[in-house]
C-alpha positions, 0 to 999 in steps of 0.5 A, spaced: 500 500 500 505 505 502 509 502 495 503 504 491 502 511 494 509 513 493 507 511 485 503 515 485 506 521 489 512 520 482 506 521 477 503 527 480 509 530 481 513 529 474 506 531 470 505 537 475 512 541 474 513 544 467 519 540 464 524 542 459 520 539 453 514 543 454 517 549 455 521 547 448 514 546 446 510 552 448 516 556 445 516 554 439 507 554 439 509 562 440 512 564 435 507 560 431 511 554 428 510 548 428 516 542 431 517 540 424 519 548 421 523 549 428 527 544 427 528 545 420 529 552 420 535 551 427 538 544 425 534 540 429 532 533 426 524 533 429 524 526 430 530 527 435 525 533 438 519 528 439 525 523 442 526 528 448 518 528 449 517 521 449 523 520 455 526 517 450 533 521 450 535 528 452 539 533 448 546 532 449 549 538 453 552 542 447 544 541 444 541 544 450 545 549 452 543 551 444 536 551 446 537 555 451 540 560 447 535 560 442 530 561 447 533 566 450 532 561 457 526 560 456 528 553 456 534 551 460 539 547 460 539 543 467 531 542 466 532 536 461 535 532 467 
């Protein structure tokens, strides 16, 4: 029962705190593109983009500090851990 309670506290925690990838994604909803035109036009491949929001990588530090760089610190490097 406890096991079952602290799981829950897990999710509700990791979909509650805005992350890396949905500060990505809200950045680039307000500047009206789409992921795909954001990677095309800054040299991301957009399959790679929605690998970072699936939790199935994370940007390299080179990648992030880039973001965070194009975002203007909307999107910070040290969020992606």
């Amino acid at each position: 029962m406890a096991q079952e309670k602290e799981q829950k506290k897990k999710y509700f925690r990791e979909f509650t705190r805005p992350t890396a990838y949905n500060c990505l994604l809200e950045f680039i909803g307000e500047k009206g593109m789409t992921v795909k035109k954001f990677s095309e036009t800054y040299g991301f491949n957009h399959f790679t983009i929605s690998k970072w929001g699936n939790s199935h990588r994370r940007p390299r530090l080179d990648m992030a500090q880039r973001l965070e760089k194009l975002t203007g610190g909307k999107v910070k490097a040290i969020d992606w851990d």
